[in-house]
Biotite code that builds the C-alpha atoms (Angstrom):
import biotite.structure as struc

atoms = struc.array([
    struc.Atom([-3.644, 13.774, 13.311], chain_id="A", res_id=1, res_name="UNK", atom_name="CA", element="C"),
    struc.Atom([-6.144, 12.111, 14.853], chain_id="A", res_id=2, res_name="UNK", atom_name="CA", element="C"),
    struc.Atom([-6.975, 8.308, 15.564], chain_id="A", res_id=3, res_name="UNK", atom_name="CA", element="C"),
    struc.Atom([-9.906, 6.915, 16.155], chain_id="A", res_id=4, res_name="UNK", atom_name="CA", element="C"),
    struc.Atom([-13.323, 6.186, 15.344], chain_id="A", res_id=5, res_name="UNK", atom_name="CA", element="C"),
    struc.Atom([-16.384, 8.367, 13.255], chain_id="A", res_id=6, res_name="UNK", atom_name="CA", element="C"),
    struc.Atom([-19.481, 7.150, 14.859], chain_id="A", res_id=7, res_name="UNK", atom_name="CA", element="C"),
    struc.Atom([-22.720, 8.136, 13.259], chain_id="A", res_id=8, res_name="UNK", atom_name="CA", element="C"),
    struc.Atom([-25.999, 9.494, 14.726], chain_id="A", res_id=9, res_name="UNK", atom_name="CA", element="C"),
    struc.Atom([-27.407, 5.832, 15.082], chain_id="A", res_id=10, res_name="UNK", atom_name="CA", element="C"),
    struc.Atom([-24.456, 5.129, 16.967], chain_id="A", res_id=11, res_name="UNK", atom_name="CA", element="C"),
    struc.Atom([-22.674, 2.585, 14.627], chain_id="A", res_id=12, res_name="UNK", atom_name="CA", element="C"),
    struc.Atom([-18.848, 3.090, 13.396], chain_id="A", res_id=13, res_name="UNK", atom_name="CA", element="C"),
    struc.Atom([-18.574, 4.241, 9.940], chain_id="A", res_id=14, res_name="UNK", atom_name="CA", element="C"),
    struc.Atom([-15.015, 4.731, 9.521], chain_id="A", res_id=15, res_name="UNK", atom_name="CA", element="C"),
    struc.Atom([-11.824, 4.521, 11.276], chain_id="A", res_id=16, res_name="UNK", atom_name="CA", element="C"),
    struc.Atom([-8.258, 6.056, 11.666], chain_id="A", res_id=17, res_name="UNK", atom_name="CA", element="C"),
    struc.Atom([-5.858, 4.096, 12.303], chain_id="A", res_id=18, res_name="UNK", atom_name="CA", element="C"),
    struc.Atom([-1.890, 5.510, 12.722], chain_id="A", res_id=19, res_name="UNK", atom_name="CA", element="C"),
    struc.Atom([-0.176, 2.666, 10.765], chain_id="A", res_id=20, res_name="UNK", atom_name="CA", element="C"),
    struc.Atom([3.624, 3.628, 11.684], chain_id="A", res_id=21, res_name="UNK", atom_name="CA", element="C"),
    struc.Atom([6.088, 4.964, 10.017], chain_id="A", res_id=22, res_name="UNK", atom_name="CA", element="C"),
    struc.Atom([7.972, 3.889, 6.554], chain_id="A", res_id=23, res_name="UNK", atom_name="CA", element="C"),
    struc.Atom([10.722, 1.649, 6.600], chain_id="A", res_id=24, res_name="UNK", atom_name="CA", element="C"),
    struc.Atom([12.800, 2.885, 3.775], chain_id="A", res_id=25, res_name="UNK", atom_name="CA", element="C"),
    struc.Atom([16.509, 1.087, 3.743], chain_id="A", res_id=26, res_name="UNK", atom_name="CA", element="C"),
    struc.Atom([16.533, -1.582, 1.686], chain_id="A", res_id=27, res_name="UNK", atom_name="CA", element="C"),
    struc.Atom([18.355, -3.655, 3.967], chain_id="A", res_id=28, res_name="UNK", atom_name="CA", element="C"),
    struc.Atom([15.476, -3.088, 6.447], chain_id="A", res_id=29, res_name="UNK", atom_name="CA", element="C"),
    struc.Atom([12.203, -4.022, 3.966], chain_id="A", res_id=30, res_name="UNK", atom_name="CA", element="C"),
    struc.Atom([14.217, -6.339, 2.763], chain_id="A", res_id=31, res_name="UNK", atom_name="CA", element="C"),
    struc.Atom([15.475, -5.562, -0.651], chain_id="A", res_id=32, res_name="UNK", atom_name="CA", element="C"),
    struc.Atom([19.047, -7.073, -2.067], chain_id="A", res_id=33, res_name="UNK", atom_name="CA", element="C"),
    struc.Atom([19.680, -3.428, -3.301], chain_id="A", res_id=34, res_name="UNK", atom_name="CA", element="C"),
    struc.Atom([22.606, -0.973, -1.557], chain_id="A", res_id=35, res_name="UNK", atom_name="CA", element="C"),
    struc.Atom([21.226, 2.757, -0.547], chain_id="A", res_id=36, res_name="UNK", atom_name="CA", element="C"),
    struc.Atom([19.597, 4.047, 1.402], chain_id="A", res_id=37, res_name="UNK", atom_name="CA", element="C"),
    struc.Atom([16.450, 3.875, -0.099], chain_id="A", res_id=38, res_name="UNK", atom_name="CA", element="C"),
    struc.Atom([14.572, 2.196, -3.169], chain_id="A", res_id=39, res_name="UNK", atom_name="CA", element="C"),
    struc.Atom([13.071, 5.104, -5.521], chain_id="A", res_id=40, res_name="UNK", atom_name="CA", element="C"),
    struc.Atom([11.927, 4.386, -9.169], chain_id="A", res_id=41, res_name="UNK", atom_name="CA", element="C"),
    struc.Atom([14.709, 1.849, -9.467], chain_id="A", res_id=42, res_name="UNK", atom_name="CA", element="C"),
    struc.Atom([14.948, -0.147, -12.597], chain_id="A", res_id=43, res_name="UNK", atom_name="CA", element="C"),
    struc.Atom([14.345, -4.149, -12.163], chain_id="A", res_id=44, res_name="UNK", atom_name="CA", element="C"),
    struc.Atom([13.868, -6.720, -15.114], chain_id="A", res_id=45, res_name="UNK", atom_name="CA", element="C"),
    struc.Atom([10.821, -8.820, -14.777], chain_id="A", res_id=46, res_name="UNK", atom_name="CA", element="C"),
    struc.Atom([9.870, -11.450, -17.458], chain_id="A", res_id=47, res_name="UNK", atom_name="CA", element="C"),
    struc.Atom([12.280, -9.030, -19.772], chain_id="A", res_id=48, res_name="UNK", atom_name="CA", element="C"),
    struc.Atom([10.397, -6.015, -19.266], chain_id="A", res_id=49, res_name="UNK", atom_name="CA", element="C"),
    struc.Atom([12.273, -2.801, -17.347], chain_id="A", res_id=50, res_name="UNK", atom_name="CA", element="C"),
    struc.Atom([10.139, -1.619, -14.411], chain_id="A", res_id=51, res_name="UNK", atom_name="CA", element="C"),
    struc.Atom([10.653, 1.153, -12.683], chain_id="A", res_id=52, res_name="UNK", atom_name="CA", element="C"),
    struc.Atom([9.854, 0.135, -8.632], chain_id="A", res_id=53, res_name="UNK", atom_name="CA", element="C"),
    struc.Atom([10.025, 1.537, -5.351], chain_id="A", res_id=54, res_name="UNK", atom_name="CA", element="C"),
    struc.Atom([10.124, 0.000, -2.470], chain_id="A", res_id=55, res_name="UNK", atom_name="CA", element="C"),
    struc.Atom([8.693, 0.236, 0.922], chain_id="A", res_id=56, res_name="UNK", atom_name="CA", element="C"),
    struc.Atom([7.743, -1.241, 3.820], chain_id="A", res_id=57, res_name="UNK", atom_name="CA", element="C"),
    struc.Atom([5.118, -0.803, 6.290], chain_id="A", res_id=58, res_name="UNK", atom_name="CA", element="C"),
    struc.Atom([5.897, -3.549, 8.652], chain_id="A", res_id=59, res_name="UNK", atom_name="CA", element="C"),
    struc.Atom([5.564, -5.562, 5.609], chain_id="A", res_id=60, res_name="UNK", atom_name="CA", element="C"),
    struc.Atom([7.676, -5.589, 1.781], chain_id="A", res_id=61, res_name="UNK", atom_name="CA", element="C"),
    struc.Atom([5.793, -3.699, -0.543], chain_id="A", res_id=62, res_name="UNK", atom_name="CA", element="C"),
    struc.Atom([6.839, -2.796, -4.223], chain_id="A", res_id=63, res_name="UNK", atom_name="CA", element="C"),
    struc.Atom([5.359, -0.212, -5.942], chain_id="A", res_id=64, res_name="UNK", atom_name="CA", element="C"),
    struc.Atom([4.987, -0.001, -10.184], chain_id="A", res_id=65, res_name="UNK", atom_name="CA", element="C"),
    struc.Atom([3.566, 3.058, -11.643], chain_id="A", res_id=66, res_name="UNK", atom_name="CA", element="C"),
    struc.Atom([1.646, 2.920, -14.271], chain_id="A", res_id=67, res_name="UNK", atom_name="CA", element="C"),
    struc.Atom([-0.450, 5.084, -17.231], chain_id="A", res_id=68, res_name="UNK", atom_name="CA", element="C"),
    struc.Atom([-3.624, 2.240, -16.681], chain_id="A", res_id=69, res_name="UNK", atom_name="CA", element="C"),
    struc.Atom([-3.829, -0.296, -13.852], chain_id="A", res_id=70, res_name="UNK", atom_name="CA", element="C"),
    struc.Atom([-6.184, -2.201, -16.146], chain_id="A", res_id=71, res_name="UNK", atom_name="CA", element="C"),
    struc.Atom([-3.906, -2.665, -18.976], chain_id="A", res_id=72, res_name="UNK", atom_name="CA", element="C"),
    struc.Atom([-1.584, -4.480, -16.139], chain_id="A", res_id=73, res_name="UNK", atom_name="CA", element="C"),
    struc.Atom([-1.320, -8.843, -16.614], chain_id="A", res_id=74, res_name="UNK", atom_name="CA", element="C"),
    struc.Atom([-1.405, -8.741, -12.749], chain_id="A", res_id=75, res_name="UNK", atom_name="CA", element="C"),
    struc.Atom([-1.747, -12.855, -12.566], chain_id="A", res_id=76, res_name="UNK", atom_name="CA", element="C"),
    struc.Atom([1.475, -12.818, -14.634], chain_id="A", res_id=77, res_name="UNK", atom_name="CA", element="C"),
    struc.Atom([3.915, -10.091, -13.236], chain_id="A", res_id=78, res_name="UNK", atom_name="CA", element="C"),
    struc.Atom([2.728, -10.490, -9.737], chain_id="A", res_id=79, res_name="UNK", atom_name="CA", element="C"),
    struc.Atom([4.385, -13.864, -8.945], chain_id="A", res_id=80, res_name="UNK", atom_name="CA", element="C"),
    struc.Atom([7.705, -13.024, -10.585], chain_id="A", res_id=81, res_name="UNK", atom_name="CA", element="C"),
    struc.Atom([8.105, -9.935, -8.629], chain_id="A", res_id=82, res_name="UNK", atom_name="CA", element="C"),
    struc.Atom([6.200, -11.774, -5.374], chain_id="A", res_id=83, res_name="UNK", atom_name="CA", element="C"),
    struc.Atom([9.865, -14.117, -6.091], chain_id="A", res_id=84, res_name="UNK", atom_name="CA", element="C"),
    struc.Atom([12.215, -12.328, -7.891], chain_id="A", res_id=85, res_name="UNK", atom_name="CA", element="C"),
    struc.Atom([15.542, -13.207, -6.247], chain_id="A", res_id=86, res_name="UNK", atom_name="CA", element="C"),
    struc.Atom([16.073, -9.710, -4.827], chain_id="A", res_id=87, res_name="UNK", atom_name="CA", element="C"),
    struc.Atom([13.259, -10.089, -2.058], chain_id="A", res_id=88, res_name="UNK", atom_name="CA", element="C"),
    struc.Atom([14.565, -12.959, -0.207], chain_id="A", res_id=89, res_name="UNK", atom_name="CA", element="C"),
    struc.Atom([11.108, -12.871, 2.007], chain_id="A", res_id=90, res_name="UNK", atom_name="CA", element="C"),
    struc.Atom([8.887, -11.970, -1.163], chain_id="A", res_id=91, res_name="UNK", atom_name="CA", element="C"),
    struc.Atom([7.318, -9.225, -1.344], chain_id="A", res_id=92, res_name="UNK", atom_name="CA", element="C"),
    struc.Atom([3.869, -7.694, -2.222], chain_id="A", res_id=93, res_name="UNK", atom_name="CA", element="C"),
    struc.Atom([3.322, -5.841, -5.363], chain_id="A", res_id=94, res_name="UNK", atom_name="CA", element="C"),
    struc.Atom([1.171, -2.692, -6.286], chain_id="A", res_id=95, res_name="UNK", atom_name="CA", element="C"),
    struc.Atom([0.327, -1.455, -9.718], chain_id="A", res_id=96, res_name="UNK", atom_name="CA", element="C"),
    struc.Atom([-0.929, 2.039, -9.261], chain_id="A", res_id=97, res_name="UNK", atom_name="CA", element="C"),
    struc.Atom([-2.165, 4.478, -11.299], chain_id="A", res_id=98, res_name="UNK", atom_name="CA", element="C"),
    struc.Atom([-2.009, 8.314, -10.808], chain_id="A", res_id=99, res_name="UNK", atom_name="CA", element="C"),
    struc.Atom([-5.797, 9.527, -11.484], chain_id="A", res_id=100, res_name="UNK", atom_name="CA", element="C"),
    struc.Atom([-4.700, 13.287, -10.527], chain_id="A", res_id=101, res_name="UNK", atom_name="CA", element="C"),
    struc.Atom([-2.728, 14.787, -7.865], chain_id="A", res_id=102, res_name="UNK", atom_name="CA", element="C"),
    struc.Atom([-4.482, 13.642, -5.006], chain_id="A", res_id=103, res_name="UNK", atom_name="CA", element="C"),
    struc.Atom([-6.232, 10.020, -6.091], chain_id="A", res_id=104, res_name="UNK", atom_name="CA", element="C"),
    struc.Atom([-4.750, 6.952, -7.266], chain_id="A", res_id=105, res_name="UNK", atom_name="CA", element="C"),
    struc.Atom([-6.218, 3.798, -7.976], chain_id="A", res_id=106, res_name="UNK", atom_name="CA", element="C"),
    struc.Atom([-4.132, 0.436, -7.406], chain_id="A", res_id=107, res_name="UNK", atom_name="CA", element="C"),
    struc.Atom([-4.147, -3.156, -7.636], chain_id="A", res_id=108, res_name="UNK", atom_name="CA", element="C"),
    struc.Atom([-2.351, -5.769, -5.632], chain_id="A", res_id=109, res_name="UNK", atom_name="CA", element="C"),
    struc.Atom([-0.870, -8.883, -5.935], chain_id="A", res_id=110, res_name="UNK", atom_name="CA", element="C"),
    struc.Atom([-0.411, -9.804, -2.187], chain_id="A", res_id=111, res_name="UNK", atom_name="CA", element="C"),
    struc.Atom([3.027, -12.174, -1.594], chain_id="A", res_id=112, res_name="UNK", atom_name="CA", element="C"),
    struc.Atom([1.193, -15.748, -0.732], chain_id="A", res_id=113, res_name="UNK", atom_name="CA", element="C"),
    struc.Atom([-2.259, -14.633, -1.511], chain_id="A", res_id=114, res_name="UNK", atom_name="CA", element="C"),
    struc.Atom([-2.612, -14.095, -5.022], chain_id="A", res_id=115, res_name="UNK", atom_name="CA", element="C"),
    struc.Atom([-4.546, -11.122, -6.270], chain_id="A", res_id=116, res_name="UNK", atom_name="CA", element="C"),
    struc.Atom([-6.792, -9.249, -3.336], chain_id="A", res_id=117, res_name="UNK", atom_name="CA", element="C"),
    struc.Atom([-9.545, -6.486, -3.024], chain_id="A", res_id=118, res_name="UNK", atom_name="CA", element="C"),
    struc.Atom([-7.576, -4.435, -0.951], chain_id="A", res_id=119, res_name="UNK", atom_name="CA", element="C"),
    struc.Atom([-4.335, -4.449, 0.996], chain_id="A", res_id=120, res_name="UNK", atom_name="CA", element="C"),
    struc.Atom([-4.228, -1.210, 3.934], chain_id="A", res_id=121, res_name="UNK", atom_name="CA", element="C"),
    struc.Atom([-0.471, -1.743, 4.570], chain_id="A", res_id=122, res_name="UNK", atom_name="CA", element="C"),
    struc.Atom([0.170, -1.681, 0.535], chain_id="A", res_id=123, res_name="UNK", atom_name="CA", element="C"),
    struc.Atom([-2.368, 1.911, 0.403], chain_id="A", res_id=124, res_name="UNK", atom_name="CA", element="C"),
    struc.Atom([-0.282, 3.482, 2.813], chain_id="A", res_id=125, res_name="UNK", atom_name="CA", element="C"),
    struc.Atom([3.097, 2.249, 0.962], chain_id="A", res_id=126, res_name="UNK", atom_name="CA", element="C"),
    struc.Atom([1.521, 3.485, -2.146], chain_id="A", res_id=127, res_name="UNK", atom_name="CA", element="C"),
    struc.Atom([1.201, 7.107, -0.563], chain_id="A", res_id=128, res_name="UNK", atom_name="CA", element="C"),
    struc.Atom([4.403, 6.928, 0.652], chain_id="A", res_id=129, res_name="UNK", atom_name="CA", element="C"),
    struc.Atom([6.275, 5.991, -2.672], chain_id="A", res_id=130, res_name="UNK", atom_name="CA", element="C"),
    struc.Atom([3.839, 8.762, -4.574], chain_id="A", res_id=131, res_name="UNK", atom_name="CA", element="C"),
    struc.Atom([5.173, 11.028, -2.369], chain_id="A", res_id=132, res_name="UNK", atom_name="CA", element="C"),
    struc.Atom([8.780, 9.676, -2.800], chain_id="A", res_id=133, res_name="UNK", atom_name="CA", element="C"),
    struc.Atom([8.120, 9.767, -6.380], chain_id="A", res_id=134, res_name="UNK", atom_name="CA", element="C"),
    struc.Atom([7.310, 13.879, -6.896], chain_id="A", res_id=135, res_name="UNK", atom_name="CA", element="C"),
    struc.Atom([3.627, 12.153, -8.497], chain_id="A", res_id=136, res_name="UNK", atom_name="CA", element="C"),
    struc.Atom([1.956, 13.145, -5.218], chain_id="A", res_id=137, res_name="UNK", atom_name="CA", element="C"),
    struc.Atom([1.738, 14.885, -1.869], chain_id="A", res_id=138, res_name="UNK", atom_name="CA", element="C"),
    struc.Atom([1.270, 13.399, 1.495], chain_id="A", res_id=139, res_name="UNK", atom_name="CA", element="C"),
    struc.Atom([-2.256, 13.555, 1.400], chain_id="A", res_id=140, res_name="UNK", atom_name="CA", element="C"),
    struc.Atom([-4.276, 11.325, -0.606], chain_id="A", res_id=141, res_name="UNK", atom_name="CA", element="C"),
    struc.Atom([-7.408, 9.189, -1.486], chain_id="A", res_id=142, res_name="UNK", atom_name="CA", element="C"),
    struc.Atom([-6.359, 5.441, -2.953], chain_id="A", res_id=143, res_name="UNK", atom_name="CA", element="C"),
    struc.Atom([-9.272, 3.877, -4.465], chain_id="A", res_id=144, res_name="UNK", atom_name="CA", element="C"),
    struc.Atom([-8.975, 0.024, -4.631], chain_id="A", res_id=145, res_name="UNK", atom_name="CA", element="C"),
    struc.Atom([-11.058, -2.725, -5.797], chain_id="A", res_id=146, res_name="UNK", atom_name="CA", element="C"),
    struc.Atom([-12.838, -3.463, -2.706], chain_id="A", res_id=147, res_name="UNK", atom_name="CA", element="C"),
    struc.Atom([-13.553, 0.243, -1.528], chain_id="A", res_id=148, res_name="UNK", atom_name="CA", element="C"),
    struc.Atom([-11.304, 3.423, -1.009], chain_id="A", res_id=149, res_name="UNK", atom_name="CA", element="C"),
    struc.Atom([-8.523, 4.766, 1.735], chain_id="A", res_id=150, res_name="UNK", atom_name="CA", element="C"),
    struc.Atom([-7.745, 8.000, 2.581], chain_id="A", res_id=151, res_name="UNK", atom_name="CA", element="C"),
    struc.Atom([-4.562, 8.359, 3.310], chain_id="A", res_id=152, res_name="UNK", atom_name="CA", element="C"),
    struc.Atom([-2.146, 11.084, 5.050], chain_id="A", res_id=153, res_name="UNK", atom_name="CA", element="C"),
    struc.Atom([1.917, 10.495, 5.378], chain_id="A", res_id=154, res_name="UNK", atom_name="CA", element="C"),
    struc.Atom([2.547, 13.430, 8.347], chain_id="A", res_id=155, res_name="UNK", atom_name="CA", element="C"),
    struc.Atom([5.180, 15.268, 8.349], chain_id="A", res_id=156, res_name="UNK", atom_name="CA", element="C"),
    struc.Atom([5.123, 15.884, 12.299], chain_id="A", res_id=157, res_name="UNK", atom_name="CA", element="C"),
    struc.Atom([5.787, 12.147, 13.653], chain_id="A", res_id=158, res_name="UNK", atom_name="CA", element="C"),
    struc.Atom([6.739, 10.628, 9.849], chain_id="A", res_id=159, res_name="UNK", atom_name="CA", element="C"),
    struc.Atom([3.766, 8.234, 10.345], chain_id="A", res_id=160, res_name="UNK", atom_name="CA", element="C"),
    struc.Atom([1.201, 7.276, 7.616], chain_id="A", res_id=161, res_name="UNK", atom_name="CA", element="C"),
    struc.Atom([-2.146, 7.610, 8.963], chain_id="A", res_id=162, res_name="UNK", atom_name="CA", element="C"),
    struc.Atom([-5.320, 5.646, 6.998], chain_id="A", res_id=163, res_name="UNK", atom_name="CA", element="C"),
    struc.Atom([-9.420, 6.105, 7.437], chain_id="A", res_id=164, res_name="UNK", atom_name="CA", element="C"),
    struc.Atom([-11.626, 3.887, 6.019], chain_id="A", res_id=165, res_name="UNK", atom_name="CA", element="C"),
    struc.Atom([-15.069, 3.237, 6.152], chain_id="A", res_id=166, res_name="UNK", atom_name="CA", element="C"),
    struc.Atom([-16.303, 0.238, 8.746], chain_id="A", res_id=167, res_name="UNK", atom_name="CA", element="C"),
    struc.Atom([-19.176, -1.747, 8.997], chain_id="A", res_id=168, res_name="UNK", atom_name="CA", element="C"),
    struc.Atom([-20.541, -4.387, 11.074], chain_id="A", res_id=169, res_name="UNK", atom_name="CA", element="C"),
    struc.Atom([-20.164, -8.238, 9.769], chain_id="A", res_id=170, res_name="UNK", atom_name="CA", element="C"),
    struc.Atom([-21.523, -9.684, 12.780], chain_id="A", res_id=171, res_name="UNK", atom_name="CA", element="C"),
    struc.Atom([-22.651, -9.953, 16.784], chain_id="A", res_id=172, res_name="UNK", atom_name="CA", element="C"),
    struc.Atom([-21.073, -12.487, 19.046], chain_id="A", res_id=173, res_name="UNK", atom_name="CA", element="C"),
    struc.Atom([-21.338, -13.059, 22.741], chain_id="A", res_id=174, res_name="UNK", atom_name="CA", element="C"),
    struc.Atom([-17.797, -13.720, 25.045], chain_id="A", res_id=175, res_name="UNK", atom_name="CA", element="C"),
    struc.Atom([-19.266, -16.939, 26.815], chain_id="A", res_id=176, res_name="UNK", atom_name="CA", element="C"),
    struc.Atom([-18.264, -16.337, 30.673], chain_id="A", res_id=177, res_name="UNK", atom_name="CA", element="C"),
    struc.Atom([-15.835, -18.546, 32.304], chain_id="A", res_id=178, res_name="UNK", atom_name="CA", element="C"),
])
């Protein structure tokens, strides 16, 4: 796989790569209050509803829902009692994520201390991973969130999950001199 940077033929960066690590998948290690040694479509009670979760983390806690339409989903309701449901003892953010076919999702995200956001590139890649956990999805895939879409590849060879995404400049600057 490789990293780096797609520059067009005005020379400007129009997307990246970026090799994001690999999974954390024990539960003691995202953290999850759960035994095993990994969290896969495990049943939780939230707001007395049985979800089905998986959990991963990418540096960060991520919990992934599946779901027949992300739309449908009350995010600004189940979002902060997952966030702080008493198994994550350092929250945790949470992905609703729909399957569009075998190699596109689209997800939302309630980010743990943030509230609802456009886009979340460490919950993408733990969305790949957990679709691939999951038998809903291979390794390669494009993750189309609210604020733009992620392609997305967990490889086999090193175990890491590797993301491109388009880039654009938001501004100049100049580093004063000392």
């Amino acid at each position: 796989m490789t990293v780096g940077l797609v520059i067009d033929d005005t020379d400007k960066v129009r997307k990246v790569c970026v090799n994001m690590g690999q999974p954390i998948l024990p539960p003691q290690d995202i953290p999850v209050d759960m035994a095993g040694e990994k969290i896969v479509a495990q049943p939780i009670d939230v707001l007395g509803q049985e979800l089905s979760m998986t959990c991963v983390s990418m540096g960060n806690p991520h919990a992934v829902f599946f779901c027949d339409d992300v739309r449908s989903i009350e995010l600004t309701k189940l979002g902060p009692a997952i966030e702080n449901h008493s198994l994550f003892p350092n929250r945790i953010n949470v992905h609703f994520v729909q399957i569009d076919n075998p190699a596109e999702f689209t997800m939302r995200t309630w980010e743990r201390g943030s509230g609802i956001t456009m886009a979340c590139g460490t919950g993408a890649c733990a969305v790949c991973v957990a679709s691939a956990l999951n038998g809903r999805q291979g390794r390669i895939c494009t993750g189309h969130l609210p604020g733009g879409d992620l392609n997305l590849h967990w490889c086999e060879e090193d175990n890491c999950v590797y993301m491109t995404g388009p880039a654009e400049e938001v501004f100049e600057g100049i580093w004063p001199e000392k």
